[in-house]
PDB file of N, H, CA, C and O in Angstrom:
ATOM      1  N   UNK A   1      65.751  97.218 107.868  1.00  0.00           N
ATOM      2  CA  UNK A   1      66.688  98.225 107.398  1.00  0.00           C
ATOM      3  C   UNK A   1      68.034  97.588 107.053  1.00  0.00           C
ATOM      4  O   UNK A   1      68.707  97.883 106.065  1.00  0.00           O
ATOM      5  N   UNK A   2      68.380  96.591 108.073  1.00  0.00           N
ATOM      6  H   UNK A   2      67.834  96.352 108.875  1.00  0.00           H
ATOM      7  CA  UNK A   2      69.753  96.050 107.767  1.00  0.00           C
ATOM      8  C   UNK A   2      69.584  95.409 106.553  1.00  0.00           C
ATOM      9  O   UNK A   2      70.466  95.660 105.732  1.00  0.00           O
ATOM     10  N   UNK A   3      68.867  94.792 106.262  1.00  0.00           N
ATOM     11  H   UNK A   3      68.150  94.588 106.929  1.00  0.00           H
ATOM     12  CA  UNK A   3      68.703  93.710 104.646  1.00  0.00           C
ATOM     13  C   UNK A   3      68.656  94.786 103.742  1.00  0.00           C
ATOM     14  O   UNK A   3      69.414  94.572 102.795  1.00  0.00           O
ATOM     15  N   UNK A   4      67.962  96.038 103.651  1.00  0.00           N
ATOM     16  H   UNK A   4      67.347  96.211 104.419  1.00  0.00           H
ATOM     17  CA  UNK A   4      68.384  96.611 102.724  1.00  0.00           C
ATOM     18  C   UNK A   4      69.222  97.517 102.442  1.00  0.00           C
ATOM     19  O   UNK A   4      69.042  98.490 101.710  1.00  0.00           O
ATOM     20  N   UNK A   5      70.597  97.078 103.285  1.00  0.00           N
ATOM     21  H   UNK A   5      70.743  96.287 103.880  1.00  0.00           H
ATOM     22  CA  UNK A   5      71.682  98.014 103.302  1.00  0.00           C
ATOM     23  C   UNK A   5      72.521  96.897 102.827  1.00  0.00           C
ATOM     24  O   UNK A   5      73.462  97.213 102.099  1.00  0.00           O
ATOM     25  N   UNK A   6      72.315  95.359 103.171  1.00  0.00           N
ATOM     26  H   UNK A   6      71.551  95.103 103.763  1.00  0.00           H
ATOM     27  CA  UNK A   6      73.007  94.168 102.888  1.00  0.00           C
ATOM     28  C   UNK A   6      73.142  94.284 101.055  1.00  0.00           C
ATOM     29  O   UNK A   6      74.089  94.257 100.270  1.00  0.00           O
ATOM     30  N   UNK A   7      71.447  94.442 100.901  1.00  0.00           N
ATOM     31  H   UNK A   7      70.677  94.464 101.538  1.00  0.00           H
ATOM     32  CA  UNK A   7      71.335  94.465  99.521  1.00  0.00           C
ATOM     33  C   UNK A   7      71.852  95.211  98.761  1.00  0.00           C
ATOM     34  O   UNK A   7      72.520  94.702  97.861  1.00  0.00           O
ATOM     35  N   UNK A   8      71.751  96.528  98.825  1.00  0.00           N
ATOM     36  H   UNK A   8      71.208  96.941  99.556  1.00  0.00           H
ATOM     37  CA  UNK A   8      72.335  97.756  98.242  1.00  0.00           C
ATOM     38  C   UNK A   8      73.775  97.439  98.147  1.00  0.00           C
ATOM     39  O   UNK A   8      74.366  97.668  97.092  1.00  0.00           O
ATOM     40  N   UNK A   9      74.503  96.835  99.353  1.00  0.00           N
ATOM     41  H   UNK A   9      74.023  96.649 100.211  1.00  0.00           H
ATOM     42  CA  UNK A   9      76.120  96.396  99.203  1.00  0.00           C
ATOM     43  C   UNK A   9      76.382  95.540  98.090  1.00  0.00           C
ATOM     44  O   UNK A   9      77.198  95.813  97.209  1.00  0.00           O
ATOM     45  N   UNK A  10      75.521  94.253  98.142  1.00  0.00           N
ATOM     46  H   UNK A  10      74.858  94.031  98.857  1.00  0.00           H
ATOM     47  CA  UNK A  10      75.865  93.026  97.338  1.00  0.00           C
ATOM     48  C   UNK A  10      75.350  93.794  96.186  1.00  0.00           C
ATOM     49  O   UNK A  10      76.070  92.803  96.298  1.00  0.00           O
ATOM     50  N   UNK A  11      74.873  94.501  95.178  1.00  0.00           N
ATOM     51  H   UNK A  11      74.288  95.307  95.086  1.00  0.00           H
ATOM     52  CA  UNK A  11      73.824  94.969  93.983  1.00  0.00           C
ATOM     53  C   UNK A  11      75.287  96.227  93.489  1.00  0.00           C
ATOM     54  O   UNK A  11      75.482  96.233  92.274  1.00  0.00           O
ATOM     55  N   UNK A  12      75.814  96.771  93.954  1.00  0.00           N
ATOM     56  H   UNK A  12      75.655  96.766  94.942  1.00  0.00           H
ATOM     57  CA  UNK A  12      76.887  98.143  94.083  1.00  0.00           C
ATOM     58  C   UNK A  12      77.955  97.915  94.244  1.00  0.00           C
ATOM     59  O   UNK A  12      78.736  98.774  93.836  1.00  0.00           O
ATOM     60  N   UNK A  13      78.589  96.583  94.954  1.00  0.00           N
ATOM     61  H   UNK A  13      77.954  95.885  95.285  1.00  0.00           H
ATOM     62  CA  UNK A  13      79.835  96.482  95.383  1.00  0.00           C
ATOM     63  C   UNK A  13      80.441  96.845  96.643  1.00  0.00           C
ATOM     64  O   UNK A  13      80.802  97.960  97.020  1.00  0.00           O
ATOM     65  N   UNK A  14      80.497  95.743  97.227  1.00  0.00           N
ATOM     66  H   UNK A  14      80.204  94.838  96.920  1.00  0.00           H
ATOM     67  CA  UNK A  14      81.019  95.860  98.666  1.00  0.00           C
ATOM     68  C   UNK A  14      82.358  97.187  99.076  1.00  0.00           C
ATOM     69  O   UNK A  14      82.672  97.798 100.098  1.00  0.00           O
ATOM     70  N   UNK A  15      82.953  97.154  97.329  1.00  0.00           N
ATOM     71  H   UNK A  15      82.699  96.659  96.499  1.00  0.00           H
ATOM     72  CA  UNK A  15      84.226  97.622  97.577  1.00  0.00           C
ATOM     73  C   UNK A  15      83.923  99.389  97.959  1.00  0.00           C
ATOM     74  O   UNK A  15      84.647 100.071  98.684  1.00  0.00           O
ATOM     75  N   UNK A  16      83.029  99.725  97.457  1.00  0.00           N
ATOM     76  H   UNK A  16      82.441  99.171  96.868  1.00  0.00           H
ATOM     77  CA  UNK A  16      82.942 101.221  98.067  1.00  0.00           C
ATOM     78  C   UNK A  16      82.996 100.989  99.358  1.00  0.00           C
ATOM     79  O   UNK A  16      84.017 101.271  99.985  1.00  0.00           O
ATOM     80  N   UNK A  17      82.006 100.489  99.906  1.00  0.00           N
ATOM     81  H   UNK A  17      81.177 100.260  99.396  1.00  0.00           H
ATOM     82  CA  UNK A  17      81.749 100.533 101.617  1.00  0.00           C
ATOM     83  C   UNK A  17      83.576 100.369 101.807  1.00  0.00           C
ATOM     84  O   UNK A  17      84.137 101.461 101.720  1.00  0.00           O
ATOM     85  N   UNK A  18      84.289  99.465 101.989  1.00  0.00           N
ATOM     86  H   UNK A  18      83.833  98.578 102.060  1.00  0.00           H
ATOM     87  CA  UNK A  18      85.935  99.062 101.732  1.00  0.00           C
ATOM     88  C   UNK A  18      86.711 100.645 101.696  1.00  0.00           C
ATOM     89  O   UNK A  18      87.244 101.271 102.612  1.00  0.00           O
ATOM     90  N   UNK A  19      86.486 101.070  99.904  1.00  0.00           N
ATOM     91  H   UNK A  19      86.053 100.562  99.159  1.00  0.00           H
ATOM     92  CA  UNK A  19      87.385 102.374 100.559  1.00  0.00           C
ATOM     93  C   UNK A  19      86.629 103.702 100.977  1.00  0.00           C
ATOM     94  O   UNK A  19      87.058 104.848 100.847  1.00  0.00           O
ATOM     95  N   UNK A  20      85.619 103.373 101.416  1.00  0.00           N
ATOM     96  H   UNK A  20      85.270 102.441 101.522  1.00  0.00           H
ATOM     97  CA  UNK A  20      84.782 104.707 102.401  1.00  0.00           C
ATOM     98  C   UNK A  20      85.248 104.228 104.070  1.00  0.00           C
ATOM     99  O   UNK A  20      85.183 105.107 104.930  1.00  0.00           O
ATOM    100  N   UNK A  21      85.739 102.734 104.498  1.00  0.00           N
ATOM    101  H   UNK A  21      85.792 102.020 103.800  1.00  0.00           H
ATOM    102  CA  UNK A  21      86.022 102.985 105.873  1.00  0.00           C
ATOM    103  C   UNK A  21      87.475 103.018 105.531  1.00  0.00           C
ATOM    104  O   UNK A  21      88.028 103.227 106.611  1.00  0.00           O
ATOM    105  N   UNK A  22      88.339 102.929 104.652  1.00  0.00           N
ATOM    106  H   UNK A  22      87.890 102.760 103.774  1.00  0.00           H
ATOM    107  CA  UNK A  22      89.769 103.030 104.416  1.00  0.00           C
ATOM    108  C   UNK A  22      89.985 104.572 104.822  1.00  0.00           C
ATOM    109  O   UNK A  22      90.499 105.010 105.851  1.00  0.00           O
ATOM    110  N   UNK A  23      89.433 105.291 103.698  1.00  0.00           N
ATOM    111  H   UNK A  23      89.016 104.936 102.862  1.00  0.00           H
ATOM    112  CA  UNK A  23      89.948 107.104 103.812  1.00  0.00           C
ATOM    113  C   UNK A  23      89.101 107.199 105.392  1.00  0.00           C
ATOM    114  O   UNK A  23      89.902 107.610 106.232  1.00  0.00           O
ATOM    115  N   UNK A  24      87.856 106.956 105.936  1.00  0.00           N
ATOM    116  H   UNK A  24      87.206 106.622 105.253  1.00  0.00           H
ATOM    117  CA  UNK A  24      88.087 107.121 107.317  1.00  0.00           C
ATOM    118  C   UNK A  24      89.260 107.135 107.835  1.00  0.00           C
ATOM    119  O   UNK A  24      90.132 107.990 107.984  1.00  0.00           O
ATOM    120  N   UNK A  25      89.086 105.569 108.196  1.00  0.00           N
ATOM    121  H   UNK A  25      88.377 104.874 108.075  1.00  0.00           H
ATOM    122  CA  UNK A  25      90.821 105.652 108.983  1.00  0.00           C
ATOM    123  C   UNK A  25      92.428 106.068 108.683  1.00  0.00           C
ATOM    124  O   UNK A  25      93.400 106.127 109.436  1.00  0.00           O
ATOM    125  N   UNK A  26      92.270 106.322 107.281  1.00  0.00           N
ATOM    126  H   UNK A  26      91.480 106.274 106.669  1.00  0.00           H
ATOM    127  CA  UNK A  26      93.600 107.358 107.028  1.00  0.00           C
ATOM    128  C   UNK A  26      93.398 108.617 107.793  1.00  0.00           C
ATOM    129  O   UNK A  26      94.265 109.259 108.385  1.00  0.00           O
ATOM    130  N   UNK A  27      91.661 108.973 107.662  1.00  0.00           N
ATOM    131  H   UNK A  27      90.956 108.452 107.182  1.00  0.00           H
ATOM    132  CA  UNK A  27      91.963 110.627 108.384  1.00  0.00           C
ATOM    133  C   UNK A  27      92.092 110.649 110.001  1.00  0.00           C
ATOM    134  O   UNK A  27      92.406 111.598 110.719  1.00  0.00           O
ATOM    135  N   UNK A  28      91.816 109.557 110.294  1.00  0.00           N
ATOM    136  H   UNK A  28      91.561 108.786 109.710  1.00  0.00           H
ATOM    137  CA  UNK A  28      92.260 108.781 111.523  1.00  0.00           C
ATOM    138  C   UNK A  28      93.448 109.394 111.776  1.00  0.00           C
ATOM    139  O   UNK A  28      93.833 110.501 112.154  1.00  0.00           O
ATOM    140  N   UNK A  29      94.035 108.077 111.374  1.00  0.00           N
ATOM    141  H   UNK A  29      93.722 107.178 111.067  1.00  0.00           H
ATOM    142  CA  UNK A  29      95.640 107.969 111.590  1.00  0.00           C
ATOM    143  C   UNK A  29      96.548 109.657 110.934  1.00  0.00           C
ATOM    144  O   UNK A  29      97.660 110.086 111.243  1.00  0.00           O
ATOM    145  N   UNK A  30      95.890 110.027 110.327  1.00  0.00           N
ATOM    146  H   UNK A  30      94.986 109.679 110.076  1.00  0.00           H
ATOM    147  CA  UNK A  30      96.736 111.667 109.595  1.00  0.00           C
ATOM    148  C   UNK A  30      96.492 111.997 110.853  1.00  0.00           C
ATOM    149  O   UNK A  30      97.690 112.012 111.134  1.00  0.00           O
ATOM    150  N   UNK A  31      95.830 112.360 112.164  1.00  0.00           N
ATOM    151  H   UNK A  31      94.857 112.348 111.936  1.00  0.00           H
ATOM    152  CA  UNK A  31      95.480 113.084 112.966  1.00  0.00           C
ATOM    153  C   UNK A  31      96.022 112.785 114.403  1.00  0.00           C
ATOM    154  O   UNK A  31      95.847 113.527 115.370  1.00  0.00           O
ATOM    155  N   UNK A  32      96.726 111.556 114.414  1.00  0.00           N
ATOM    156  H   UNK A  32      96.868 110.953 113.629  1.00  0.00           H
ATOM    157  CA  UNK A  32      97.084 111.258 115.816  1.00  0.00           C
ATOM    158  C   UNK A  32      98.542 112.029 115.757  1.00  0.00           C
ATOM    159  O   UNK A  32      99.261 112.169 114.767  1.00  0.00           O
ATOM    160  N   UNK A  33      98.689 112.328 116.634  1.00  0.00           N
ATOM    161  H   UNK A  33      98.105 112.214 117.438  1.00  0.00           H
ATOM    162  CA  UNK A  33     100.579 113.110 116.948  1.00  0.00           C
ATOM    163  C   UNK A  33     101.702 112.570 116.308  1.00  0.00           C
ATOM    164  O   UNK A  33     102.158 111.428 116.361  1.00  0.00           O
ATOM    165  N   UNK A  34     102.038 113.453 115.761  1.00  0.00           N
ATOM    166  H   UNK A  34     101.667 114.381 115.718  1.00  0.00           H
ATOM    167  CA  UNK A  34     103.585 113.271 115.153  1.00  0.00           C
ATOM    168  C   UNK A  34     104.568 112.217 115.773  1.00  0.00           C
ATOM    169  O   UNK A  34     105.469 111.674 115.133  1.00  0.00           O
ATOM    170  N   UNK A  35     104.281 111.991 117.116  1.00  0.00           N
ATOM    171  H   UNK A  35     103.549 112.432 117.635  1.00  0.00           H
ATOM    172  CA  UNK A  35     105.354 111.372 118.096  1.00  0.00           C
ATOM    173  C   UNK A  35     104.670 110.208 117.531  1.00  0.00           C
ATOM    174  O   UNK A  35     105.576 109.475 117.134  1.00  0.00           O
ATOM    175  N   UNK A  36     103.498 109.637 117.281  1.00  0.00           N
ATOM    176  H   UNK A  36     102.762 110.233 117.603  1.00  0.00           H
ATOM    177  CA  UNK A  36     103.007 108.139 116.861  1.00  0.00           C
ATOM    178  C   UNK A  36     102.721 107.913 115.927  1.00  0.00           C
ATOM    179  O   UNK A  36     102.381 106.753 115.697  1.00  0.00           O
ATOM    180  N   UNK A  37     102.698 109.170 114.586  1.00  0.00           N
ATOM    181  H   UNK A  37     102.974 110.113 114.773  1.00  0.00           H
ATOM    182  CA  UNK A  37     102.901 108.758 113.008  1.00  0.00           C
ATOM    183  C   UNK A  37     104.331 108.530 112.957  1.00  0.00           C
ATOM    184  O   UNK A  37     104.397 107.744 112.012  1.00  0.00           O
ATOM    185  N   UNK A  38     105.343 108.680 113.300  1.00  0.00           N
ATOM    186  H   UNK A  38     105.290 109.318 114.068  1.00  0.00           H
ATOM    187  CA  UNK A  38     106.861 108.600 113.476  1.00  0.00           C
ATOM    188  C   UNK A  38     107.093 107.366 113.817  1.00  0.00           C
ATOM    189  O   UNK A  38     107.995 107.085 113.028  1.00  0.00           O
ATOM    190  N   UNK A  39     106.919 106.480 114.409  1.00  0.00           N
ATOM    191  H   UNK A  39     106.186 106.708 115.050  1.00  0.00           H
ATOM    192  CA  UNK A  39     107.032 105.377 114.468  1.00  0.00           C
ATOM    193  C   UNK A  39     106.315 104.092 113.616  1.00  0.00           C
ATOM    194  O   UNK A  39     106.692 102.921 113.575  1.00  0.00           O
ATOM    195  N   UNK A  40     105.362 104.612 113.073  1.00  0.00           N
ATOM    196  H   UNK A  40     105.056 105.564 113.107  1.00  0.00           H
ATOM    197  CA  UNK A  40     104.963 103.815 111.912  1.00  0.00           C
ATOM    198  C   UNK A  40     106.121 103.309 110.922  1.00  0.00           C
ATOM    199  O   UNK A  40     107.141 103.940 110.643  1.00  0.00           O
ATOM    200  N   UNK A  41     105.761 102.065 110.459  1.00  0.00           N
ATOM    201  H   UNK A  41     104.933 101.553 110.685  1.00  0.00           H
ATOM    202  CA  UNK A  41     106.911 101.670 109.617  1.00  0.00           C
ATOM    203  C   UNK A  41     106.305 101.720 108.229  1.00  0.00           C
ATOM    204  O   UNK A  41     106.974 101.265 107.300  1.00  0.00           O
ATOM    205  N   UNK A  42     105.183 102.195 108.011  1.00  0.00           N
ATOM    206  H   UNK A  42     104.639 102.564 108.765  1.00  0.00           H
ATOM    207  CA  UNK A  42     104.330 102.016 106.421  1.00  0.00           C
ATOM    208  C   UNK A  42     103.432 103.263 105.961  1.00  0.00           C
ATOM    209  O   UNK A  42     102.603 103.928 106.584  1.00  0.00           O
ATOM    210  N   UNK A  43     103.812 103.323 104.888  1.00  0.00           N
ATOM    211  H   UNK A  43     104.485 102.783 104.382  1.00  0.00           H
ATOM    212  CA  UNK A  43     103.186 104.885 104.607  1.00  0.00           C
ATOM    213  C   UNK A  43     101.349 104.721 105.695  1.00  0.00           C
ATOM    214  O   UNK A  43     100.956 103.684 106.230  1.00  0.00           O
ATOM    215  N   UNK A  44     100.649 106.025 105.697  1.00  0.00           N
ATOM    216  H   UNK A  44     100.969 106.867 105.263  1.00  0.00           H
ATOM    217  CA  UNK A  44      99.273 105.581 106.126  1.00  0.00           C
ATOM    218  C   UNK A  44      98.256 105.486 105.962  1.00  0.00           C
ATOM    219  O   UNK A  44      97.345 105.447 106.789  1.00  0.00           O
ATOM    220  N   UNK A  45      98.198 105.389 104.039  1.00  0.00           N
ATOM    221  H   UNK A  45      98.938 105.420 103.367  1.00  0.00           H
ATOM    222  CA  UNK A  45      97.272 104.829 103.511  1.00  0.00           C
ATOM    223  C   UNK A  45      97.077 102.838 103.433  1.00  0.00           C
ATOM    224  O   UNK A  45      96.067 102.159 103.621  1.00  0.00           O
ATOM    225  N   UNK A  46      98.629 102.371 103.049  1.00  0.00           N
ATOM    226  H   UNK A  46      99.450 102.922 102.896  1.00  0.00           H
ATOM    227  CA  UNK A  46      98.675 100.899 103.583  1.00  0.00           C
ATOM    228  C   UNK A  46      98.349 100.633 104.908  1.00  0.00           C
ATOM    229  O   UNK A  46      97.543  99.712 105.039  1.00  0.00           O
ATOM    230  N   UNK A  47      98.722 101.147 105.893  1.00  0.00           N
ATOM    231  H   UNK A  47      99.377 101.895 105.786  1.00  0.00           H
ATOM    232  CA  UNK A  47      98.024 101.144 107.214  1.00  0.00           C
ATOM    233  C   UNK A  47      96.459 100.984 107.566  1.00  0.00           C
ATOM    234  O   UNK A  47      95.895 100.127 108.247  1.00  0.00           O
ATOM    235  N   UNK A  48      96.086 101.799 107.057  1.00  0.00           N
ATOM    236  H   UNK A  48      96.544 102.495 106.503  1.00  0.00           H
ATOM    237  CA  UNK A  48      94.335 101.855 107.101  1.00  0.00           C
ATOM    238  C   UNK A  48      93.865 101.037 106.519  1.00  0.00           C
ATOM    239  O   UNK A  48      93.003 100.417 107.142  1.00  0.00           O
ATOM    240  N   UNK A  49      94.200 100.485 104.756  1.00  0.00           N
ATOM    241  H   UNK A  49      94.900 100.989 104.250  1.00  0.00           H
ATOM    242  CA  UNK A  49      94.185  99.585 104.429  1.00  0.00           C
ATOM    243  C   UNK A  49      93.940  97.947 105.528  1.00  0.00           C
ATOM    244  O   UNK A  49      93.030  97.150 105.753  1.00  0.00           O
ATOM    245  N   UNK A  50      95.115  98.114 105.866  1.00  0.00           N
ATOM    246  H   UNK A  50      95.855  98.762 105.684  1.00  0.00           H
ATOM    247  CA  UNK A  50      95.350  96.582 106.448  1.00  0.00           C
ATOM    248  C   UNK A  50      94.355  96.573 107.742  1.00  0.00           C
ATOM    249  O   UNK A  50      93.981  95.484 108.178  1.00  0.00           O
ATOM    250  N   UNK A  51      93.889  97.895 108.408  1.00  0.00           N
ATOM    251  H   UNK A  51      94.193  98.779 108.054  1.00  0.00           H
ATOM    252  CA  UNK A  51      93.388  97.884 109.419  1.00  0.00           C
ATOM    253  C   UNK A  51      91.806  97.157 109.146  1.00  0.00           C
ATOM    254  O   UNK A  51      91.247  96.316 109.850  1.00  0.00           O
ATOM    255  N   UNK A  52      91.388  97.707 108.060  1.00  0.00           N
ATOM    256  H   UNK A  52      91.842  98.391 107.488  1.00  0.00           H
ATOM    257  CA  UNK A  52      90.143  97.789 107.777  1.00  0.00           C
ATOM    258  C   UNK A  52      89.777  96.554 107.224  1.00  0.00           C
ATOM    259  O   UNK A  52      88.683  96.038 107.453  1.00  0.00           O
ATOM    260  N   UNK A  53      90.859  95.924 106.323  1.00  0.00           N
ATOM    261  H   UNK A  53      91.748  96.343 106.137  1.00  0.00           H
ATOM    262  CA  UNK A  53      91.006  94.672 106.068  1.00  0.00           C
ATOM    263  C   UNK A  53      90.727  93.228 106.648  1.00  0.00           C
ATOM    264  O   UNK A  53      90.201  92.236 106.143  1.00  0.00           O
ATOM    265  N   UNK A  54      91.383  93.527 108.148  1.00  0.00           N
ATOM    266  H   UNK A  54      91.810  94.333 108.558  1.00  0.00           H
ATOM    267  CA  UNK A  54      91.690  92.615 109.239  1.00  0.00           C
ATOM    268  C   UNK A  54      90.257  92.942 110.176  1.00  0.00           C
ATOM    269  O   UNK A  54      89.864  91.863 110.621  1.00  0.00           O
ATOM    270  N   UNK A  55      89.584  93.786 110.504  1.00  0.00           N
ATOM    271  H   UNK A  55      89.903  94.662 110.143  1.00  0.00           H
ATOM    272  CA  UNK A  55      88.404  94.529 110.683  1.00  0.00           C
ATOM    273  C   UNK A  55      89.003  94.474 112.405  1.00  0.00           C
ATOM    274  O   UNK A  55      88.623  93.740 113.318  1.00  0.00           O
ATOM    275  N   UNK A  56      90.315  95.800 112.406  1.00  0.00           N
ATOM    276  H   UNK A  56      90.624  96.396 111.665  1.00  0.00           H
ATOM    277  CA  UNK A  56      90.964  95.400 113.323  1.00  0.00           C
ATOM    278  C   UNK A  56      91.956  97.229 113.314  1.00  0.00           C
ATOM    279  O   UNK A  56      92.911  97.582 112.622  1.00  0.00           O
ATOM    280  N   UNK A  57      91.144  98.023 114.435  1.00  0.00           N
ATOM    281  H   UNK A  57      90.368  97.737 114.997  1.00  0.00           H
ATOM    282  CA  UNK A  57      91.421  99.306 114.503  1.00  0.00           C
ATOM    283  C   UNK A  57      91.924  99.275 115.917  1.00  0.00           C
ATOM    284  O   UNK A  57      91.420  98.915 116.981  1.00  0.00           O
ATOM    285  N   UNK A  58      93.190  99.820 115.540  1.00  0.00           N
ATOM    286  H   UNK A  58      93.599 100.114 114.676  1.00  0.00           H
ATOM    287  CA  UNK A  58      94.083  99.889 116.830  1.00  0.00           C
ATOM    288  C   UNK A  58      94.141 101.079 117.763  1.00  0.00           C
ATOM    289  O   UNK A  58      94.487 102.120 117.204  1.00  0.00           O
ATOM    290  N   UNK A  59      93.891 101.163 119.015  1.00  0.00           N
ATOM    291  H   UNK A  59      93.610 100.318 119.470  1.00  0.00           H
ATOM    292  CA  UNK A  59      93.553 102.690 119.359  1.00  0.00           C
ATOM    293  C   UNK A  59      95.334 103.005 119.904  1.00  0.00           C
ATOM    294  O   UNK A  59      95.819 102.701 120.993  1.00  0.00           O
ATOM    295  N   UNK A  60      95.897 103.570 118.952  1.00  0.00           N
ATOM    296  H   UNK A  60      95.503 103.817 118.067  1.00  0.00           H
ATOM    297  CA  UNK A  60      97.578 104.097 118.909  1.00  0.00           C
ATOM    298  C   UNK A  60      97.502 104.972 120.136  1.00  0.00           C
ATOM    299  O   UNK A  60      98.246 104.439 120.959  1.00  0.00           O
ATOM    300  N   UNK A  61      96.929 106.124 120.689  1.00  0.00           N
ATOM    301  H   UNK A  61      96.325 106.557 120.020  1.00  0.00           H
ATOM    302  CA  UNK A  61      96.897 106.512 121.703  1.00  0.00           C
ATOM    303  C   UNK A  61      96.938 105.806 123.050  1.00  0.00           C
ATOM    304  O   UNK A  61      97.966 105.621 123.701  1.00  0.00           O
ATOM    305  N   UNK A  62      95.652 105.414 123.416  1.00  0.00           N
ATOM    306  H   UNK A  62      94.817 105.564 122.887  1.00  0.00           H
ATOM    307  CA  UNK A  62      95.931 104.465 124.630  1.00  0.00           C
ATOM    308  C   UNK A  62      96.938 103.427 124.779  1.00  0.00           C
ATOM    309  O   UNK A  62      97.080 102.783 125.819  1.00  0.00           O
ATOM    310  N   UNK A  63      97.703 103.256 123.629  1.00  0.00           N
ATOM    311  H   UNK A  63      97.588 103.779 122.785  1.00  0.00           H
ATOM    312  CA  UNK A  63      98.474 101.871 123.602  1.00  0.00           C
ATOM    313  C   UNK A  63      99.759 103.094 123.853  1.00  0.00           C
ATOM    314  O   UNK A  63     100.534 102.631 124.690  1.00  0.00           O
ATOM    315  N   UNK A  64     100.136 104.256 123.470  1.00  0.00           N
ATOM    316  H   UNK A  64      99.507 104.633 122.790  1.00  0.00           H
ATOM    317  CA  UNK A  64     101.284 104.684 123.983  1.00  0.00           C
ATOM    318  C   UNK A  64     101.092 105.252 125.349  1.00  0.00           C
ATOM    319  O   UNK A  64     102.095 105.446 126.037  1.00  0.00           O
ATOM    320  N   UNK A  65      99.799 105.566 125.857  1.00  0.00           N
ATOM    321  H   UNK A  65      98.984 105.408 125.299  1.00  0.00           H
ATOM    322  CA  UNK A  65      99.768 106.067 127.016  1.00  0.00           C
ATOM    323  C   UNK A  65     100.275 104.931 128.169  1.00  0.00           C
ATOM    324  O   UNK A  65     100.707 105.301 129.261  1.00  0.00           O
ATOM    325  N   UNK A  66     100.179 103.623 127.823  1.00  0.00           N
ATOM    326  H   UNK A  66      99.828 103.322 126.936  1.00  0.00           H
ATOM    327  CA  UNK A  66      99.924 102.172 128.992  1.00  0.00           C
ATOM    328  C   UNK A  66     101.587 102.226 128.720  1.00  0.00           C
ATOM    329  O   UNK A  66     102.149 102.483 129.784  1.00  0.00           O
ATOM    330  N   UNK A  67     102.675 102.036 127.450  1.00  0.00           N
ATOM    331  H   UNK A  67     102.218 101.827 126.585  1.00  0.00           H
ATOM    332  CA  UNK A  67     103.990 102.354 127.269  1.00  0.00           C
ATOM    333  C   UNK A  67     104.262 103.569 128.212  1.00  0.00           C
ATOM    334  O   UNK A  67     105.408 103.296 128.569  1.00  0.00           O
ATOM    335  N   UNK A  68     104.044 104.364 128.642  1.00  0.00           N
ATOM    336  H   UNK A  68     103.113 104.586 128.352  1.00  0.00           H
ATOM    337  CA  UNK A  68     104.776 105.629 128.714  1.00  0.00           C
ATOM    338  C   UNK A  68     104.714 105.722 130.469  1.00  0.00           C
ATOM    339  O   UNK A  68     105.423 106.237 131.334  1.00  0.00           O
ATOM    340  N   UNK A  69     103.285 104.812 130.445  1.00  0.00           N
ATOM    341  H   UNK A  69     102.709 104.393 129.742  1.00  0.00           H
ATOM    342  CA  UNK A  69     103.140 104.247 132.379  1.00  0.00           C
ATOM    343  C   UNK A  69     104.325 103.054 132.416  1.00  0.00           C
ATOM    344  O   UNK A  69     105.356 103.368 133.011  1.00  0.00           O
ATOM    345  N   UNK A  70     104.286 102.269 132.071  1.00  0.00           N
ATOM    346  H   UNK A  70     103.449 102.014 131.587  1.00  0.00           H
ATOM    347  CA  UNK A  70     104.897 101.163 132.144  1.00  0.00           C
ATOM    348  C   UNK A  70     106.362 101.295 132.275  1.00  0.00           C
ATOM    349  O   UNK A  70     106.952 100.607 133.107  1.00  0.00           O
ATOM    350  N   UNK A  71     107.086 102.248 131.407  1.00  0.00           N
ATOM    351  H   UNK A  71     106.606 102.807 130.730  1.00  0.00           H
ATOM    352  CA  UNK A  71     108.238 102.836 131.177  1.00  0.00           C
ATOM    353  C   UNK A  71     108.543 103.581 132.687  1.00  0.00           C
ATOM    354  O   UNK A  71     109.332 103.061 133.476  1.00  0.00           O
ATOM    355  N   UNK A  72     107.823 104.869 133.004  1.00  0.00           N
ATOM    356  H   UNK A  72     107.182 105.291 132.363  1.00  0.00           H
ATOM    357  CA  UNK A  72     107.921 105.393 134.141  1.00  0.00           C
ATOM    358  C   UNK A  72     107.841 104.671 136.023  1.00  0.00           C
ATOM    359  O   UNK A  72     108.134 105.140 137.123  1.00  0.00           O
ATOM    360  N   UNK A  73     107.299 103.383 135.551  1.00  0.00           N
ATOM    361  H   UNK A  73     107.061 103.002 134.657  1.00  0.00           H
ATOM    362  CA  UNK A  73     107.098 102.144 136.914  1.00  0.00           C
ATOM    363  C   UNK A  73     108.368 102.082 137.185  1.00  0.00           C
ATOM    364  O   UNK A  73     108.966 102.425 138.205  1.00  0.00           O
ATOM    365  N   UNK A  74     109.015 101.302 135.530  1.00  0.00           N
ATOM    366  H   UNK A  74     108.529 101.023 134.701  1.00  0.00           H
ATOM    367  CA  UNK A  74     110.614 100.684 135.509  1.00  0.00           C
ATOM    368  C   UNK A  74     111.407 101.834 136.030  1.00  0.00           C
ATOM    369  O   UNK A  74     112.255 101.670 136.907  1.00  0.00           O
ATOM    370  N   UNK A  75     111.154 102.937 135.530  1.00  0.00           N
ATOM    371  H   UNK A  75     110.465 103.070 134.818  1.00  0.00           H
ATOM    372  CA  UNK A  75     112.109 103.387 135.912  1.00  0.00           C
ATOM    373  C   UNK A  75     112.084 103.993 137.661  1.00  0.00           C
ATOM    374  O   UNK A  75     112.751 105.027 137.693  1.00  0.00           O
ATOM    375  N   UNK A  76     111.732 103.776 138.536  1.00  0.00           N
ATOM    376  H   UNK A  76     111.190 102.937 138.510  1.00  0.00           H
ATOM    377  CA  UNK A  76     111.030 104.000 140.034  1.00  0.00           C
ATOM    378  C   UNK A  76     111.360 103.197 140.811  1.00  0.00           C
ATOM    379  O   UNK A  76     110.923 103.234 141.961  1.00  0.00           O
TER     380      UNK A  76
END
């Protein structure tokens, strides 16, 4: 099954598969909280872009939840 999904890619163009996991992860990132699209420094279609690029998806949630512990230690 995998070889003929390899094939179908190389025969069609890799680049669909490319922006079919891109608009994924834009609808991703459109969906996480205002408090962590706000701190983005790049619109969040370049975002998804680069994510998908790097084959490198950042989970923005848990990474502000471990900040927001870490913050509350210091301050104790």
């Amino acid at each position: 099954m995998e070889n003929k999904v390899e094939e179908f890619l190389e025969k069609n163009n890799i680049t669909y598969l490319f922006i079919l996991l891109a608009n994924l992860e834009v609808e991703r990132l459109s969906n996480l909280p205002y408090t962590l699209k706000r701190s983005f420094n790049k619109k969040i279609t370049e975002i998804a872009l680069e994510h998908v690029a790097a084959n490198e998806i950042p989970d923005y949630v848990v990474e502000n939840q471990e900040e927001n512990i870490f913050e509350k230690e210091d301050e104790q």
